[in-house]
C-alpha positions, 0 to 999 in steps of 0.5 A: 534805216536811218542815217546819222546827220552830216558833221557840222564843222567850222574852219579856223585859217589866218589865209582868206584863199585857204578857208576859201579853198578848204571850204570849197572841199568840204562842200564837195565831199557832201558829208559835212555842214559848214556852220562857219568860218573865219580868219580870225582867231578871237572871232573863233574863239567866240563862235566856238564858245557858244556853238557846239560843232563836231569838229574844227578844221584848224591851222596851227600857226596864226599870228597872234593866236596860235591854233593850239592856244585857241583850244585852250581858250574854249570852255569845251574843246571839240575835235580837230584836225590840224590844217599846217604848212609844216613840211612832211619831215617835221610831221613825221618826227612827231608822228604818233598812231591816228592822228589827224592833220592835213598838210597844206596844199590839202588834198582831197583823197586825205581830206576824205580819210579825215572825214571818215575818222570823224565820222566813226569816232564821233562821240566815242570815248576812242575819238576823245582819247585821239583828240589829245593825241591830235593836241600832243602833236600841236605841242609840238610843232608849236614849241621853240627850238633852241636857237643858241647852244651855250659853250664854256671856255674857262671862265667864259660862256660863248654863245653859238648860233644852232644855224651856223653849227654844221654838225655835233659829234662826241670824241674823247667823252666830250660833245663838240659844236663844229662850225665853218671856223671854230669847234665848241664843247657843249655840256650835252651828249649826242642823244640830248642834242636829238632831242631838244634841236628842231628835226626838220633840221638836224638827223643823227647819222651816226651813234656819234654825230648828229647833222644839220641838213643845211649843210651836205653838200654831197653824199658818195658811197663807202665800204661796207653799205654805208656812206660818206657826207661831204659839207658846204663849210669851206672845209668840205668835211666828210662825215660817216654815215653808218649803215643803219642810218643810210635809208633814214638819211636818203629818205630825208634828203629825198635820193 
């Protein structure tokens, strides 16, 4: 009975230590041949141009080149698997079913399940369908976020810096920006908000609110199953937390 031949794979990290470590984990896993490595995107770039492998092991951010700008400098893509340091709360805000990504410091038990998935969906028309969703997710994790949300004051427009904004809530129709000093109207509905601000950052809590991580202070219990929030900024407000957003909010903040 006849085996299929081990995957030939190339590693792509701006880290010398990470390619070395990563490298050093694929060998023991017997199942691949390491036909490359580099710490320089160009040089991958090149490599991978004129090379046909089964799969890259890429790091995502790179400077100069990021990981998802290199694909897209190759005349053919292969399949990858995303290497990141993103922290588990931005992977799972952009989560979608098979995606492969390994999360820094990697491990060998997902690194072996990577390896699997490669293995059974190699050259299938499936394992084609699950690299765009892989590209999906480097999207993004690669995109901007905003870092200054705009308020209109009569004739003016202020410019409120997202890092110092504590929190967003909606009151009387209207979406307010709250600050240590001062509260903003923004011309955006909660929801909107959620979806443009970085989630690694900021959670909704509540049909009304939505808040930046950065600034609980504390969390107490209130009647009924919810919660009440407490905020480093000066003031320390309390915010409610509604009861089907507890679980999500203690997962978060890891209580």
């Amino acid at each position: 009975m006849s085996t299929r031949p081990p995957l030939r794979v190339y590693v792509v990290d701006d880290e010398p230590l990470a390619v070395q470590r990563l490298t050093r984990l694929l060998r023991q896993t017997r199942r691949v041949e390491i036909v490359g490595s580099t710490v320089k995107p160009a040089e991958a770039v090149e490599f991978l141009s004129n090379q046909s492998v089964d799969a890259v092991f890429l790091d995502i951010q790179m400077p100069g080149m990021t990981g998802f700008e290199l694909l897209q400098k190759l005349p053919k893509e292969p399949a990858v698997i995303f290497t990141t340091a993103f922290d588990r709360f931005a992977l799972d805000a952009f989560e979608v079913n098979s995606v492969d990504y390994l999360v820094k410091p990697i491990e060998v038990e997902r690194l072996e399940k990577a390896l699997t998935k490669l293995e059974r969906l190699r050259g299938t028309p499936q394992g084609i369908a699950e690299t765009e969703q892989i590209r999906a997710l480097a999207r993004e994790l690669t995109r901007k976020f905003p870092e200054r949300i705009s308020s209109r004051i009569g004739e003016r427009v202020v410019f409120v810096e997202v890092a110092r904004i504590t929190h967003f809530y909606a009151k009387d129709k209207l979406t307010f920006a709250a600050t240590a000093s001062k509260d903003y109207a923004v011309d955006a509905t909660i929801s909107e908000l959620e979806e443009k601000l970085d989630p690694a950052v900021f959670i909704r809590i509540h049909r009304a609110t939505l808040l930046n991580l950065n600034y609980v202070e504390e969390v107490s219990s209130w009647f009924g199953g919810g919660m009440i929030v407490r905020l480093k900024d000066g003031k320390r407000t309390e915010l409610q937390i509604a009861r089907d957003r507890v679980k999500h909010l203690k997962e978060r903040l890891e209580f």
